[in-house]
C-alpha positions as CSV (number, residue, x, y, z in Angstrom):
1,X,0.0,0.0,0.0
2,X,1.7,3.4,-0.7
3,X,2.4,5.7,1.9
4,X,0.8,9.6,1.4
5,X,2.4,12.6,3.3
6,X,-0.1,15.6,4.0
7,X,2.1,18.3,4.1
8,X,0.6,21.5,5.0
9,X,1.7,24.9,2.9
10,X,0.8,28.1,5.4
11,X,2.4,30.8,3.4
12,X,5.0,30.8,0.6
13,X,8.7,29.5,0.6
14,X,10.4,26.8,2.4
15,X,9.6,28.2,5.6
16,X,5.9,28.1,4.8
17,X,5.7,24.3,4.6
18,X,4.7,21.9,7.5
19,X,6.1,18.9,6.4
20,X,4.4,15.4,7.8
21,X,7.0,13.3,8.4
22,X,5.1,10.2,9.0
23,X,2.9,9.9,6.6
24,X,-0.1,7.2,6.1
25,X,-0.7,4.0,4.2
26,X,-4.1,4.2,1.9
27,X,-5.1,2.3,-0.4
28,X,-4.7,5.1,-3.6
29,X,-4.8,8.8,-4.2
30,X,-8.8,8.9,-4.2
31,X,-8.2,7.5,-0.6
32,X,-5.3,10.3,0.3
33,X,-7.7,13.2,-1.0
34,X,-10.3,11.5,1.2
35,X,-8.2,12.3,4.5
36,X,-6.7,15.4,3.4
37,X,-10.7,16.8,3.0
38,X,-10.8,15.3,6.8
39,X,-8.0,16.4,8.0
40,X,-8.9,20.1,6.5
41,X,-12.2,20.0,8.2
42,X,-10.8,19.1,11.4
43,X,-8.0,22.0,11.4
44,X,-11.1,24.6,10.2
45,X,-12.7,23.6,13.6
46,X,-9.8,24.4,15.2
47,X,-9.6,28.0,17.7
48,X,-5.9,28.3,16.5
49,X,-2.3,26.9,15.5
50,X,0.4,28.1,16.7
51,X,2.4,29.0,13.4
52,X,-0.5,29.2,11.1
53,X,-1.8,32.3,11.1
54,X,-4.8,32.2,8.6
55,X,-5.8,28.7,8.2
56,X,-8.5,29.6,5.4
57,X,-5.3,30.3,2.7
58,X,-3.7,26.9,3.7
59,X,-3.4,23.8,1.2
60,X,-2.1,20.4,1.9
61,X,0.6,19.0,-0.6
62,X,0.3,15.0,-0.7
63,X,3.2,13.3,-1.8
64,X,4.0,9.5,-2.4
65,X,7.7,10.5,-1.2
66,X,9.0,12.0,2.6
67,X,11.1,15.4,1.1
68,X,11.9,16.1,4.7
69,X,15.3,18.9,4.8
């Protein structure tokens, strides 16, 4: 089963990416966009983050691959 990583982009440049370094095993890419909709829902609900500032202009960035600096 490939593994997805939901990497979280909060504002531009290298700085502005919230790498997951775990990632998750599902079954395919319709399954990956599945949880990233979830997981977007979930971090909507939330009061705050502590180095996201506007969570509204945030999009995830799924990868098959850990890019981790």
């Amino acid at each position: 089963m490939p593994r997805y990583f939901f990497n979280v982009r909060h504002r531009p440049g290298p700085a502005g990416l919230a790498q997951d370094p775990e990632g998750e095993e599902l079954a395919d890419a319709n399954a990956a966009r599945e949880r990233a909709l979830t997981v977007a829902r979930a971090m909507i609900a939330r009061d705050q983050f502590a180095t996201i500032r506007d969570r509204m202009d945030c999009s995830f960035e799924i990868t098959e691959s850990y890019a981790g600096f």
